[in-house]
N, C-alpha and C positions, 0 to 999 in steps of 0.2 A: 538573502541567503548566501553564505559562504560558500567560498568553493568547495572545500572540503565537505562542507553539508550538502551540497547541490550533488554531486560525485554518489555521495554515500545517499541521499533520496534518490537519483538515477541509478542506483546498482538495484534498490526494493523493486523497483517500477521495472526493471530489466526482467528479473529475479518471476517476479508477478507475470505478468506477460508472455515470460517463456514457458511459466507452468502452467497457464490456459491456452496457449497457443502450441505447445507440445502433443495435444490430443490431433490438432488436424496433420501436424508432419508425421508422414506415415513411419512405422518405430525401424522399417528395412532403411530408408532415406536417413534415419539420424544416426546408424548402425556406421554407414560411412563417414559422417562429419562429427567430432564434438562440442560440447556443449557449447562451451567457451566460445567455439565458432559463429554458433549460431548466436549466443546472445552479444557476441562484439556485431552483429550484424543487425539487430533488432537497437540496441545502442545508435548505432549510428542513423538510423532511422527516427529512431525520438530526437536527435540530435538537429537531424534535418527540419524534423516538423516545430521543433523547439526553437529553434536560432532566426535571430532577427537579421541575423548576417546573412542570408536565406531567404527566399522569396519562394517558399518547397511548401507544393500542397500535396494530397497524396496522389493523385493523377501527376503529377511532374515526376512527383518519385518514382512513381512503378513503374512509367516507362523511361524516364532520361537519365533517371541512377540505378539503373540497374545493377551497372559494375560493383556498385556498393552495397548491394546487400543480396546479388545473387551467386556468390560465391560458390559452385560447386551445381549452381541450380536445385539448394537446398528452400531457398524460401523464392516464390513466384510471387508474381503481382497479386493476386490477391491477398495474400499474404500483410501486403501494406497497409489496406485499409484494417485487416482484421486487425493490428498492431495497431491503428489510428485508433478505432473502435476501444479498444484493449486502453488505450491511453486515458480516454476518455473515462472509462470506467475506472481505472486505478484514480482517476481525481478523487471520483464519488464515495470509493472505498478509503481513501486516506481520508476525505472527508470527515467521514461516518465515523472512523477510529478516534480523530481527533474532538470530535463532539465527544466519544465518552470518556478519550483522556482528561479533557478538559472538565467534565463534570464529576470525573473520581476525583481529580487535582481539588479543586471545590470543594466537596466532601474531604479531603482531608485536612483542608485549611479548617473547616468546619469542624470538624473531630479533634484536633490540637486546641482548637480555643477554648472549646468545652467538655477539655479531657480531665484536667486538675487529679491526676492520676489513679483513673478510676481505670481495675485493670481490663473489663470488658470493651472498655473503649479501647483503649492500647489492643488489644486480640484484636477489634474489627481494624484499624487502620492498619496492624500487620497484613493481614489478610488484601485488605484492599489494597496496600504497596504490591503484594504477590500478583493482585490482576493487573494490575497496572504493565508490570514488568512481564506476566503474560500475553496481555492483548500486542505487545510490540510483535510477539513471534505468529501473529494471526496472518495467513494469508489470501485468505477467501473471505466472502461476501456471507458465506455460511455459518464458519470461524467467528465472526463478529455479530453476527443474527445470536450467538449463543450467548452474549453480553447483554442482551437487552432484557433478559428477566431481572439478573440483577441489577440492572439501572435501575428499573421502574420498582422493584423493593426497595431499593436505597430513596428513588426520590417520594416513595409512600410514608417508608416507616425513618426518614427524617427530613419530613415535609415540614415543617416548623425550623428548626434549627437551619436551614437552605433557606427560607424565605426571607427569615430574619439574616441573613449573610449578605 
């Protein structure tokens, strides 16, 4: 992965993290710091658990970098692991996205080869361009729970045309 891609996957994962881990910072404590603050400090924490140039488990962080991500004594030690936790689940969630990009991308290689320009096909693969380009804006586990009815129609009702692909 490129830098520029690593940067722009680490600002989702930042972006993610702060919006489930904003419910336990209480909203009088984020009242004094912003955003930015806090998620350059949730950053640099992925950064620690991420880097091989780093020997950072989340017990070394909480207590021996403190300096670095408790700025203002906005985020605490526990704070850490919930970010590790949070980490971990952002895998399982881009995961999960990427299994249905990967299976709409599929369906539409599948829909162009056997469109010969018929306009009902053209309608569905506009359509399914549109989720495509919507599931990118999902940022819950919930968000993406709402994809799986149309998965499992698509892979019902062109269960033939997939197999043979």
């Amino acid at each position: 992965m490129g830098t520029e891609a690593f940067k722009a996957e680490l600002d989702h994962e930042v972006d993610y993290i702060f919006d489930n881990l904003s419910n336990s910072i209480q909203n009088h404590e984020r009242v004094y710091h912003n955003d930015s603050n806090i998620k350059a400090r949730i950053r640099q924490i992925l950064i620690f658990l991420r880097s091989k140039d780093y020997l950072y488990d989340v017990p070394m962080i909480a207590k021996y970098r403190k300096f670095d991500y408790q700025g203002g004594q906005i985020l605490q030690e526990h704070h850490v692991q919930m970010i590790a936790n949070l980490d971990v689940e952002y895998g399982k969630f881009r995961g999960q996205m990427q299994q249905i990009i990967d299976f709409l991308t599929k369906l539409l290689r599948v829909l162009d080869s056997n469109s010969e320009g018929d306009l009902e096909i053209q309608n569905e693969r506009q359509l399914i361009v549109a989720h495509l380009r919507n599931l990118e804006k999902c940022k819950s586990f919930g968000e993406l729970q709402e994809y799986q009815p149309l998965v499992q129609f698509y892979k019902q009702f062109y269960k033939i045309e997939l197999e043979q692909a």
